[in-house]
PyMOL commands that place a pseudoatom at each C-alpha (Angstrom):
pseudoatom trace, name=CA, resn=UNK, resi=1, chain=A, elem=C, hetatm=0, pos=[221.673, 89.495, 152.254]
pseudoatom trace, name=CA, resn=UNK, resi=2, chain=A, elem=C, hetatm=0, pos=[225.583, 88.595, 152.364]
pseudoatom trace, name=CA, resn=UNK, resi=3, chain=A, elem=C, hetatm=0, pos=[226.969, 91.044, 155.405]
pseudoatom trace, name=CA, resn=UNK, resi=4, chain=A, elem=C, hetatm=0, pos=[230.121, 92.527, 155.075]
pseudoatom trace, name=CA, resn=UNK, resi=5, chain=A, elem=C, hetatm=0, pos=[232.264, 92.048, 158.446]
pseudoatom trace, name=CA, resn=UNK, resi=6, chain=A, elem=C, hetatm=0, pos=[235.669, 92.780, 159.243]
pseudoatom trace, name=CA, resn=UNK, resi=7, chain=A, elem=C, hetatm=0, pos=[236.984, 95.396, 156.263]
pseudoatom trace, name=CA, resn=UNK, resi=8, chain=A, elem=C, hetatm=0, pos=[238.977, 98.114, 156.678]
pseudoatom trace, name=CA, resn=UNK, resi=9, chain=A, elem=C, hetatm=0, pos=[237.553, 101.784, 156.374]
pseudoatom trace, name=CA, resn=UNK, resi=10, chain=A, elem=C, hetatm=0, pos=[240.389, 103.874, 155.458]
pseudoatom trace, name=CA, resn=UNK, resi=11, chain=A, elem=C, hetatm=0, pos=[239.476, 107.384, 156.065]
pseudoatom trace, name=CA, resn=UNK, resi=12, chain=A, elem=C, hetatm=0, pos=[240.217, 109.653, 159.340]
pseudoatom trace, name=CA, resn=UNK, resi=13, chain=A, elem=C, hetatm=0, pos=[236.678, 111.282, 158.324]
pseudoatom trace, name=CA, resn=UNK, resi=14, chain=A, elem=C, hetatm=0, pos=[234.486, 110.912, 161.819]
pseudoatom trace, name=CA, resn=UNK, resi=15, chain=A, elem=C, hetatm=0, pos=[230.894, 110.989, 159.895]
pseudoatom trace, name=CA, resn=UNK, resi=16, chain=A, elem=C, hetatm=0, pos=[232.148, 108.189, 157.419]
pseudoatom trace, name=CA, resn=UNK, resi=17, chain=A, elem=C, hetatm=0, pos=[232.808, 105.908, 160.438]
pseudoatom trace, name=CA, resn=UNK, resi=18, chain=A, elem=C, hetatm=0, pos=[229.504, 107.087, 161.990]
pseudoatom trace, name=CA, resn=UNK, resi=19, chain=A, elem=C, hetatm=0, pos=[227.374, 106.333, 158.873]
pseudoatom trace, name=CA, resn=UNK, resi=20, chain=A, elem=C, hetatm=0, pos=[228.655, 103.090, 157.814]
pseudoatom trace, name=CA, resn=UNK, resi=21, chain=A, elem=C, hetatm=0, pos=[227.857, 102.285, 162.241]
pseudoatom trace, name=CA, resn=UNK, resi=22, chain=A, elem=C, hetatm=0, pos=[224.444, 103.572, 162.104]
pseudoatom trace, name=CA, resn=UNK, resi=23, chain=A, elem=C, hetatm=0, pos=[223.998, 100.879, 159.054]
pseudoatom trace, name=CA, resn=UNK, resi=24, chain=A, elem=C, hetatm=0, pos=[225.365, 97.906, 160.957]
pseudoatom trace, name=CA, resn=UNK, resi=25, chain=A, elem=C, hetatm=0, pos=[228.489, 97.715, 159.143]
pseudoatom trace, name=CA, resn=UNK, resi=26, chain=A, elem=C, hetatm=0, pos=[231.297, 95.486, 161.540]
pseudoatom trace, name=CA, resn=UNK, resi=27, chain=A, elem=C, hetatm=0, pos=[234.976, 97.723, 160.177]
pseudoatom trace, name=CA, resn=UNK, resi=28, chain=A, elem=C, hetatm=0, pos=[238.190, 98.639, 161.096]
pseudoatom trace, name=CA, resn=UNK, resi=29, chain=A, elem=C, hetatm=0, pos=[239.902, 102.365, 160.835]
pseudoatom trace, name=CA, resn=UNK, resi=30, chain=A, elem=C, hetatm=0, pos=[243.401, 102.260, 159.617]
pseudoatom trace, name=CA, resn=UNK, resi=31, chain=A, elem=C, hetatm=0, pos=[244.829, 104.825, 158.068]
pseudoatom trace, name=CA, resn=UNK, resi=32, chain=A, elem=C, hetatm=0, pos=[247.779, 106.047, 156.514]
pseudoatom trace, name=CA, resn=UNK, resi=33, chain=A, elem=C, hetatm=0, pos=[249.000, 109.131, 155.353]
pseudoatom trace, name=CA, resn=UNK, resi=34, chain=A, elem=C, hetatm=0, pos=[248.017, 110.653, 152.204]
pseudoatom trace, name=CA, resn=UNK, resi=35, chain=A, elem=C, hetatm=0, pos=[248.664, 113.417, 150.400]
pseudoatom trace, name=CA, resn=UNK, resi=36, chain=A, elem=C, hetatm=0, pos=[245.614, 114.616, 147.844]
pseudoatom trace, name=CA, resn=UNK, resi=37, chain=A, elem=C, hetatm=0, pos=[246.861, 115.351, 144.963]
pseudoatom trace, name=CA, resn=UNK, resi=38, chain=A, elem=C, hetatm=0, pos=[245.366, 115.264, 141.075]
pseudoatom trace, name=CA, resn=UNK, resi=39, chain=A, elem=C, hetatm=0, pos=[246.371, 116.165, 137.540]
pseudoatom trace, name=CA, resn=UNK, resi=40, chain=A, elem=C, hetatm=0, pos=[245.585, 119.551, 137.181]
pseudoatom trace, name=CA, resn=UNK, resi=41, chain=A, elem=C, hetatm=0, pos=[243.937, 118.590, 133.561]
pseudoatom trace, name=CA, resn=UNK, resi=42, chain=A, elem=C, hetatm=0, pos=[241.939, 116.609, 135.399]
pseudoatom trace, name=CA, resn=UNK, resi=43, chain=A, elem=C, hetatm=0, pos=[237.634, 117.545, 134.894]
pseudoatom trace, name=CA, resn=UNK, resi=44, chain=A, elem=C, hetatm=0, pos=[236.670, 118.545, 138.389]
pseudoatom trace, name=CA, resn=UNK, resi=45, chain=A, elem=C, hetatm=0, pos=[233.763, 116.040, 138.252]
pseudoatom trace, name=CA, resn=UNK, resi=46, chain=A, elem=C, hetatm=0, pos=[236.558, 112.980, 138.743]
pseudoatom trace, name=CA, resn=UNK, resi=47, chain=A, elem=C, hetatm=0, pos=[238.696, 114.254, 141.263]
pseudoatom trace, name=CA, resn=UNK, resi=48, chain=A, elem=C, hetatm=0, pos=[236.555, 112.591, 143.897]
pseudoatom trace, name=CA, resn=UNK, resi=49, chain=A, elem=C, hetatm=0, pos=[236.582, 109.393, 142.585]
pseudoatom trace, name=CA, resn=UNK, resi=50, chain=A, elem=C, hetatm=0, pos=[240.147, 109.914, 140.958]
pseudoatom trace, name=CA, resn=UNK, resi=51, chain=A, elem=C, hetatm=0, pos=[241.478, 110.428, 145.075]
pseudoatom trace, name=CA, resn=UNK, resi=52, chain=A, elem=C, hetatm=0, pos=[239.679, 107.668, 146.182]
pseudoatom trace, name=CA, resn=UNK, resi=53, chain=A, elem=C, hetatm=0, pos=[241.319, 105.298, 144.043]
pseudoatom trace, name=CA, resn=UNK, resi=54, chain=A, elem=C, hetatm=0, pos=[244.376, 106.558, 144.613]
pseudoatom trace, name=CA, resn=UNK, resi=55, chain=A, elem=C, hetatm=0, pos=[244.023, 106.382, 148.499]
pseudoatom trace, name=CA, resn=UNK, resi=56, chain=A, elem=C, hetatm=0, pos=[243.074, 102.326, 147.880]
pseudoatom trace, name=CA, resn=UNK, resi=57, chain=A, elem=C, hetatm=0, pos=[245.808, 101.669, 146.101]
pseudoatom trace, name=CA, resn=UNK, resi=58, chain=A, elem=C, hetatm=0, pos=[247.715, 103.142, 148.923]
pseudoatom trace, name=CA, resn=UNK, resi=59, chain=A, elem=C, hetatm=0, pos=[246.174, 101.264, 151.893]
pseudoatom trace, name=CA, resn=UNK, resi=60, chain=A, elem=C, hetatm=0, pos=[245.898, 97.986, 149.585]
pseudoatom trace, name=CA, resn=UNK, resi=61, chain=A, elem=C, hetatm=0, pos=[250.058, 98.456, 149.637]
pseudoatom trace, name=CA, resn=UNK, resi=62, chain=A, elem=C, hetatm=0, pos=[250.135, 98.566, 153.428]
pseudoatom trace, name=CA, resn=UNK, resi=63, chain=A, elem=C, hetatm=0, pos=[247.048, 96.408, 154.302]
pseudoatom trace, name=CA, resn=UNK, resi=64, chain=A, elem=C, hetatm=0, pos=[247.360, 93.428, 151.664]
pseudoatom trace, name=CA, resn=UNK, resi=65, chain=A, elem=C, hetatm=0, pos=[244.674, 90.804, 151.072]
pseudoatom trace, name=CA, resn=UNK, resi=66, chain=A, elem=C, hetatm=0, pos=[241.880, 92.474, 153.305]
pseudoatom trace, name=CA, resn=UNK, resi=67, chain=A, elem=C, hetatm=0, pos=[238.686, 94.755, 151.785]
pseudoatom trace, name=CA, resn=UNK, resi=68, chain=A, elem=C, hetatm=0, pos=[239.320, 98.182, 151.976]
pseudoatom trace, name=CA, resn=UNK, resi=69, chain=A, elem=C, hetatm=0, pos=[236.554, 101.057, 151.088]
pseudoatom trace, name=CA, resn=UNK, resi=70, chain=A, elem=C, hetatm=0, pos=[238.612, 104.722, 150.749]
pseudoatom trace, name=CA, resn=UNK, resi=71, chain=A, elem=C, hetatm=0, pos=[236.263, 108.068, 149.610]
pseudoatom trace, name=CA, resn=UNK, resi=72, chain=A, elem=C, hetatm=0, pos=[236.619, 111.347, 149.201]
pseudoatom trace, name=CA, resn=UNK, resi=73, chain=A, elem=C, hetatm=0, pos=[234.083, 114.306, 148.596]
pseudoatom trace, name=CA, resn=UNK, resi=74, chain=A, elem=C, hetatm=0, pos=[234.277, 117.471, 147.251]
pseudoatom trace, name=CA, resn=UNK, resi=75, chain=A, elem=C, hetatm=0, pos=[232.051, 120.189, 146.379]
pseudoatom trace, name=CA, resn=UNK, resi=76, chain=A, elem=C, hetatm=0, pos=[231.888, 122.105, 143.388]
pseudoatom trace, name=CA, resn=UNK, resi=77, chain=A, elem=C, hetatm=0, pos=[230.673, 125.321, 142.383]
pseudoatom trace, name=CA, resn=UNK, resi=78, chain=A, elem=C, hetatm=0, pos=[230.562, 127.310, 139.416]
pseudoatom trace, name=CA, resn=UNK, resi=79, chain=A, elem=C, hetatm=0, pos=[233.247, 124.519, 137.987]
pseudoatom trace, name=CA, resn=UNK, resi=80, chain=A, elem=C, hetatm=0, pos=[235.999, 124.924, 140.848]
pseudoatom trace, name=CA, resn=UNK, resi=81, chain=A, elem=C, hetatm=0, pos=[236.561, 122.641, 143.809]
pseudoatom trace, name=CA, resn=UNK, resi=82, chain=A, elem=C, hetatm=0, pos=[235.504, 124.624, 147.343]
pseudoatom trace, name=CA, resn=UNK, resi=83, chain=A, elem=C, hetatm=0, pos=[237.862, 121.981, 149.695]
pseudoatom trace, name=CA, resn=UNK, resi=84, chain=A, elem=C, hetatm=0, pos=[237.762, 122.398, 153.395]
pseudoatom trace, name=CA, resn=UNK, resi=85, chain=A, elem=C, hetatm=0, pos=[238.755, 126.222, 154.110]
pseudoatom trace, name=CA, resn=UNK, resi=86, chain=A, elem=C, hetatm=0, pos=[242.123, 126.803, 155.687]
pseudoatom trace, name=CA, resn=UNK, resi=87, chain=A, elem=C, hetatm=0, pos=[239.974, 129.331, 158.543]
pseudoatom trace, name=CA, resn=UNK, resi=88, chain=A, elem=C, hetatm=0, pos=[236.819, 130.814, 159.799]
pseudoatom trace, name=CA, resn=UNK, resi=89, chain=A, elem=C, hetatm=0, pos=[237.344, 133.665, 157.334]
pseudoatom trace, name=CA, resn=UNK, resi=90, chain=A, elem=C, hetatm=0, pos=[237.647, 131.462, 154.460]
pseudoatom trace, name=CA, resn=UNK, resi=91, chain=A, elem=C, hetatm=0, pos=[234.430, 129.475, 155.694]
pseudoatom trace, name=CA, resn=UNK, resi=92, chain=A, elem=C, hetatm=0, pos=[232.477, 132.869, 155.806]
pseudoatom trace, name=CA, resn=UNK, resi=93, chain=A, elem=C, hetatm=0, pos=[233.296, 133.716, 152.199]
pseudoatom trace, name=CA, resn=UNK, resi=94, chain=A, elem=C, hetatm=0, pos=[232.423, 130.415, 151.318]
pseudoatom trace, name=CA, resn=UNK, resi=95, chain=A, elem=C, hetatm=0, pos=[229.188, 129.797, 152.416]
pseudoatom trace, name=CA, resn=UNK, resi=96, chain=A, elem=C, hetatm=0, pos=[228.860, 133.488, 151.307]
pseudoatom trace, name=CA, resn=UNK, resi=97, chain=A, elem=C, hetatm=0, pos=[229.445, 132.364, 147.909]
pseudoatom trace, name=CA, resn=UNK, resi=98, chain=A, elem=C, hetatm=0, pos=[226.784, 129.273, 148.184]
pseudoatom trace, name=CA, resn=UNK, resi=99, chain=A, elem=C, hetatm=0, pos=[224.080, 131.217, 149.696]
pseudoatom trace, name=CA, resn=UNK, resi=100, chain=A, elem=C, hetatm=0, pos=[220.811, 131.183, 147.537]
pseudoatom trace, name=CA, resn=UNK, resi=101, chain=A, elem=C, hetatm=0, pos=[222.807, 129.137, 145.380]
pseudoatom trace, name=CA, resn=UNK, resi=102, chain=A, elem=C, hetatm=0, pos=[223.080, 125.147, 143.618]
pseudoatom trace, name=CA, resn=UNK, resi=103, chain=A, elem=C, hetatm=0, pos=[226.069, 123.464, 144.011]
pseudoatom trace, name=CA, resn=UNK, resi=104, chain=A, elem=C, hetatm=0, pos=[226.816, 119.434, 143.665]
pseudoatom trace, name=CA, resn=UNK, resi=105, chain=A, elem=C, hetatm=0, pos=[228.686, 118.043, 146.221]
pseudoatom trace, name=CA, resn=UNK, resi=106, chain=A, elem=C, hetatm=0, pos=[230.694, 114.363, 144.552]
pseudoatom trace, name=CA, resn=UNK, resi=107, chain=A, elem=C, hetatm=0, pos=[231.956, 111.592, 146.487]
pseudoatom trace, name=CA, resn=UNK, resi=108, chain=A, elem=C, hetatm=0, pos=[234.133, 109.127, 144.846]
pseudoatom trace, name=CA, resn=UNK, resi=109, chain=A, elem=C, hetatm=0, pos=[234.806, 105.802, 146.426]
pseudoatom trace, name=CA, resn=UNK, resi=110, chain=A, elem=C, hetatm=0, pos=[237.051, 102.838, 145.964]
pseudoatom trace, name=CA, resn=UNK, resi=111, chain=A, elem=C, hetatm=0, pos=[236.617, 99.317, 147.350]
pseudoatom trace, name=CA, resn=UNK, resi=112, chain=A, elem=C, hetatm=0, pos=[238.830, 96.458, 146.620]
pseudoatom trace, name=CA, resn=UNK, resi=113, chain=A, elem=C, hetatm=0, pos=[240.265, 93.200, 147.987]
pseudoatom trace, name=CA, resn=UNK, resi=114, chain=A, elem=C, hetatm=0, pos=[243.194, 91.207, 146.273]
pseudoatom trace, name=CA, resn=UNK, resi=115, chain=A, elem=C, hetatm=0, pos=[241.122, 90.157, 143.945]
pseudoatom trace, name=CA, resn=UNK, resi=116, chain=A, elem=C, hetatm=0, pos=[239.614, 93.225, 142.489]
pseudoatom trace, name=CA, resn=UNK, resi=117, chain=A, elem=C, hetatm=0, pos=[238.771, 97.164, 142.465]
pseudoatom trace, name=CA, resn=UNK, resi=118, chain=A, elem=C, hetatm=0, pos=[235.624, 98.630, 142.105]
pseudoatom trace, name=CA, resn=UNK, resi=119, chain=A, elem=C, hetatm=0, pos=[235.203, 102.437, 142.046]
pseudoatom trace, name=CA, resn=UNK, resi=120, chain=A, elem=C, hetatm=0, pos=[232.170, 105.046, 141.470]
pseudoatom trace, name=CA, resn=UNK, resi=121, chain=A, elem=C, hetatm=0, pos=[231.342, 108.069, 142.031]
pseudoatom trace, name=CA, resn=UNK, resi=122, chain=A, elem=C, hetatm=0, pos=[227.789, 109.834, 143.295]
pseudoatom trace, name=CA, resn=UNK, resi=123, chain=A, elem=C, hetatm=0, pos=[226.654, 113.398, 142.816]
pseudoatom trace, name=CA, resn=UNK, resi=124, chain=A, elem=C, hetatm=0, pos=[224.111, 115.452, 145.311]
pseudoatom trace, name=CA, resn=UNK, resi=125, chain=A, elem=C, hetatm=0, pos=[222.639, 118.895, 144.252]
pseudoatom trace, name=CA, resn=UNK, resi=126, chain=A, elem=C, hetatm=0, pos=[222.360, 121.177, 146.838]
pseudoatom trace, name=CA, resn=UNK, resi=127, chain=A, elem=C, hetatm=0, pos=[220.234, 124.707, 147.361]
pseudoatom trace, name=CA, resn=UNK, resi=128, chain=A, elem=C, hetatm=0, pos=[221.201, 126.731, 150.011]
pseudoatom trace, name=CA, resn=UNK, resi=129, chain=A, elem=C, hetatm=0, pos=[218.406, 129.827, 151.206]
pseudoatom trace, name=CA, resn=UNK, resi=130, chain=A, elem=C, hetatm=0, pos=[219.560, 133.109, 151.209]
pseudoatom trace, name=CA, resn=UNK, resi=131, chain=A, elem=C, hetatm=0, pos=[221.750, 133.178, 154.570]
pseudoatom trace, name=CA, resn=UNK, resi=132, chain=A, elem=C, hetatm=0, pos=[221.828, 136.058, 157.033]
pseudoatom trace, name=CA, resn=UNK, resi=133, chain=A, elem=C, hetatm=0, pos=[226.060, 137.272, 157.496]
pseudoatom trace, name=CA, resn=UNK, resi=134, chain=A, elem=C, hetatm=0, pos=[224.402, 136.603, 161.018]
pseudoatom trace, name=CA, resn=UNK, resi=135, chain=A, elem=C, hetatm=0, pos=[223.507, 132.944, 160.411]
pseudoatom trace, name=CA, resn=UNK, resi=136, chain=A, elem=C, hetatm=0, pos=[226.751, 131.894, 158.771]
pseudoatom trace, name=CA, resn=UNK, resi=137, chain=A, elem=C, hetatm=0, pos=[228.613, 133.965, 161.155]
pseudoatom trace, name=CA, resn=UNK, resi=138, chain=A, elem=C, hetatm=0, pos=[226.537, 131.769, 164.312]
pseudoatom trace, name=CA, resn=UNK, resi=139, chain=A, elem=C, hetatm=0, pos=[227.511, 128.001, 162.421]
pseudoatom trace, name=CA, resn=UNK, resi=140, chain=A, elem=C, hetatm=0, pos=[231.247, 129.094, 161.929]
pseudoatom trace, name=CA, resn=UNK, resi=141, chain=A, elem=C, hetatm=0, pos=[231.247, 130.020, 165.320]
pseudoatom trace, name=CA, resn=UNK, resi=142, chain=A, elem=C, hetatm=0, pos=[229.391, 127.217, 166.974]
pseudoatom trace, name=CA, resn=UNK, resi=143, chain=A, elem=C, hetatm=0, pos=[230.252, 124.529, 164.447]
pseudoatom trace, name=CA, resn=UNK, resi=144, chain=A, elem=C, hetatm=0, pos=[233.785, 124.904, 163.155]
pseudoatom trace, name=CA, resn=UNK, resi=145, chain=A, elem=C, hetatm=0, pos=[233.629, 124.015, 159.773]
pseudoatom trace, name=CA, resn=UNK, resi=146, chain=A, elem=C, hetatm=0, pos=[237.257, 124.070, 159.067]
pseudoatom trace, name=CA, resn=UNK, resi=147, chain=A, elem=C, hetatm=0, pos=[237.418, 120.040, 158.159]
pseudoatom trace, name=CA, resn=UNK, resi=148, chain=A, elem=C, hetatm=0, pos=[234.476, 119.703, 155.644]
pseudoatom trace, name=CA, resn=UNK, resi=149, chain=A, elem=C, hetatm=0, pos=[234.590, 120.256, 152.295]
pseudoatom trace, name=CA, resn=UNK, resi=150, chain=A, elem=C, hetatm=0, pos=[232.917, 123.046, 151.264]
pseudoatom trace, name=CA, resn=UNK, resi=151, chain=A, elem=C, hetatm=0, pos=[232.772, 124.975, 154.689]
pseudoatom trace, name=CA, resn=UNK, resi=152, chain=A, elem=C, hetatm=0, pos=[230.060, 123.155, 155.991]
pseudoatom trace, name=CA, resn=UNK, resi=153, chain=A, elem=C, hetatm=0, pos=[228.163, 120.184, 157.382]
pseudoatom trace, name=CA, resn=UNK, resi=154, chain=A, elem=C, hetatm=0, pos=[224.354, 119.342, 155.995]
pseudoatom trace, name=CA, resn=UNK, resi=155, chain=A, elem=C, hetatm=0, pos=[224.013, 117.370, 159.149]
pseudoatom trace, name=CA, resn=UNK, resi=156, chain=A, elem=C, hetatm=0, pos=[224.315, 120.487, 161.324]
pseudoatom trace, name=CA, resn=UNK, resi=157, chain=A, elem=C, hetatm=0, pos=[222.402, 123.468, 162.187]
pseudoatom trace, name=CA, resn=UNK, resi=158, chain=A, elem=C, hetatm=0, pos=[223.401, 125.252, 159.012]
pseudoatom trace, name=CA, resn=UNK, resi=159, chain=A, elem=C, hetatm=0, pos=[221.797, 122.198, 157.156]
pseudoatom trace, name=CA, resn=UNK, resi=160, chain=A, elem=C, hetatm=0, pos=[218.749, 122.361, 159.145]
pseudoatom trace, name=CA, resn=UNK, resi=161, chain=A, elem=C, hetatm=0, pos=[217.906, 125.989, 159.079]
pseudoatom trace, name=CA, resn=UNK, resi=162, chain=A, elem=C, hetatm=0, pos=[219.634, 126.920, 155.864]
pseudoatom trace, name=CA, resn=UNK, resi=163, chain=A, elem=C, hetatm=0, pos=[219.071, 123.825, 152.514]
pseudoatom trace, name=CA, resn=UNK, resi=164, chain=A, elem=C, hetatm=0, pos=[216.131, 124.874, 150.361]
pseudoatom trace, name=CA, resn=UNK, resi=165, chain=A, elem=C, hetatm=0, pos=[216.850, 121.271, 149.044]
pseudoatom trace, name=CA, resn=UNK, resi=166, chain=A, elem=C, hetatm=0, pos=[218.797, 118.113, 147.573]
pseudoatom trace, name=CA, resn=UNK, resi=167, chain=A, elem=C, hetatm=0, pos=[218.992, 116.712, 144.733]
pseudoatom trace, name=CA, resn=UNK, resi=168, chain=A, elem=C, hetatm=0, pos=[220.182, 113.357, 145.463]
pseudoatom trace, name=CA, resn=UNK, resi=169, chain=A, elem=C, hetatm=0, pos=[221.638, 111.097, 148.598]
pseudoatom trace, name=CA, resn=UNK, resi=170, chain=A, elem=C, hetatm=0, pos=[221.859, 113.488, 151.829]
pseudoatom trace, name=CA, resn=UNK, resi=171, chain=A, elem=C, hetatm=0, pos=[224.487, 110.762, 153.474]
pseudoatom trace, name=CA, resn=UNK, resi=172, chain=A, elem=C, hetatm=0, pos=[226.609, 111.483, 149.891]
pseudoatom trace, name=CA, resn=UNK, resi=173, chain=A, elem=C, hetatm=0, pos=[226.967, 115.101, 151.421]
pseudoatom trace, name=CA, resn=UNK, resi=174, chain=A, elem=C, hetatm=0, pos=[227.163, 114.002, 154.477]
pseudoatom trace, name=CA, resn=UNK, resi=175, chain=A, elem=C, hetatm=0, pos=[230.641, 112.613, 153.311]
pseudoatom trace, name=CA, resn=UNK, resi=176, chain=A, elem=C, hetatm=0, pos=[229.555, 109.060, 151.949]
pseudoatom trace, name=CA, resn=UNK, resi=177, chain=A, elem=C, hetatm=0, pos=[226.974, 107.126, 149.872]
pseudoatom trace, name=CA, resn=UNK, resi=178, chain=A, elem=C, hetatm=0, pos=[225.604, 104.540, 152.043]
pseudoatom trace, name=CA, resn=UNK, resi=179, chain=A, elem=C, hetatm=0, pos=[223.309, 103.133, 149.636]
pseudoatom trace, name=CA, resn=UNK, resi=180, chain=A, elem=C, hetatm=0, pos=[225.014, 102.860, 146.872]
pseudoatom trace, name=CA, resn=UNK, resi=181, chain=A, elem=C, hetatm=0, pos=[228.221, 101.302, 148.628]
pseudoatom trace, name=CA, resn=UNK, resi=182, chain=A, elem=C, hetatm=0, pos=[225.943, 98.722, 149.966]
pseudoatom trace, name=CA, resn=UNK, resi=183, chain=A, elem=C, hetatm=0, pos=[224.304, 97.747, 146.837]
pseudoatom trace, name=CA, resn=UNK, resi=184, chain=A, elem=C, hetatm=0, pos=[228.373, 98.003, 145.041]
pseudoatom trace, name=CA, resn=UNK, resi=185, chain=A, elem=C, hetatm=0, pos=[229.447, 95.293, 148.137]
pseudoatom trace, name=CA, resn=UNK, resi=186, chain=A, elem=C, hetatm=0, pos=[226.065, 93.180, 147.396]
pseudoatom trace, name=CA, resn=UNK, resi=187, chain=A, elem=C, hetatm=0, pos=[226.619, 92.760, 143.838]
pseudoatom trace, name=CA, resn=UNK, resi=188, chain=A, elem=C, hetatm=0, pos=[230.541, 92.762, 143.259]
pseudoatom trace, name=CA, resn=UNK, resi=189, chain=A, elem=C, hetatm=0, pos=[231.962, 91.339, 146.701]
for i in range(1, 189): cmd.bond("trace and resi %d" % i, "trace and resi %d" % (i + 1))
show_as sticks, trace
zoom trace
């Protein structure tokens, strides 16, 4: 098993960091700033992977010869992207929207060195229950959602009381796809 020691995790997300910790991953957080931006023709399926890219090519311009792993996820519904809501309101209507509902939730993510650039994206069904205006009213409250895609966290309460199930890798939704970056480092770095 070849470890991977020393790269550079370039995202500001706090449950990225946390994940790729919790599986013994030795990194660095440097980031720069980005703006997210995509072709407006472009299907909603590759904007994840399509910003991740973009962010690596970014870092790689600031951060030269070292490994760098950028992501970003989004969550899509009825074809549109639900990004991270601008308020509490907006949260609401969201998870309003996703109640009782399927929705995939796609993280794209880009790791490269000097050498080369490997990308991929993975996709995650989820099924919310029917929620309560009471329920989603208590998790906006108690667990401002305002900086996750889709107005919400799977790893918190909402997640615990309120998925029916998953279709796929929870730590995708969580915000990154453990396993399969792993296995992408294994075989191509």
């Amino acid at each position: 098993m070849k470890h991977f020691n020393n790269f550079i995790l370039a995202s500001k997300s706090p449950r990225r960091k946390q994940l790729l910790s919790e599986a013994g991953f030795s990194f660095k957080v440097k980031t720069i700033d980005f703006e997210e931006v995509f072709p407006a023709d472009l299907s909603v399926e590759k904007v994840a992977e399509y910003l991740a890219v973009e962010k690596n090519k970014a870092h790689r311009s600031q951060f030269g010869d070292e490994l760098i792993v950028t992501a970003d996820t989004v969550v899509i519904f009825s074809g549109q992207i639900l990004g991270k809501p601008k308020d509490l309101n907006e949260a609401k209507k969201v998870l309003e929207i996703l109640s009782g509902k399927i929705h995939s939730v796609i993280s794209g993510v880009c790791i490269s060195n000097k050498d080369k650039t490997v990308s991929f994206s993975s996709t995650t069904e989820v099924k919310f229950h029917e929620l309560a205006v009471d329920e989603i009213d208590h998790y906006v409250s108690s667990w401002p959602p305002t900086d996750k895609a889709g107005s919400y966290g799977i790893q918190e309460w909402i997640g615990l009381i309120g998925v029916e199930w998953i279709k796929g890798s929870f730590y995708n939704v969580v915000g990154l796809p453990v396993d399969t970056l792993y296995r992408v480092l294994q075989k191509e770095f």
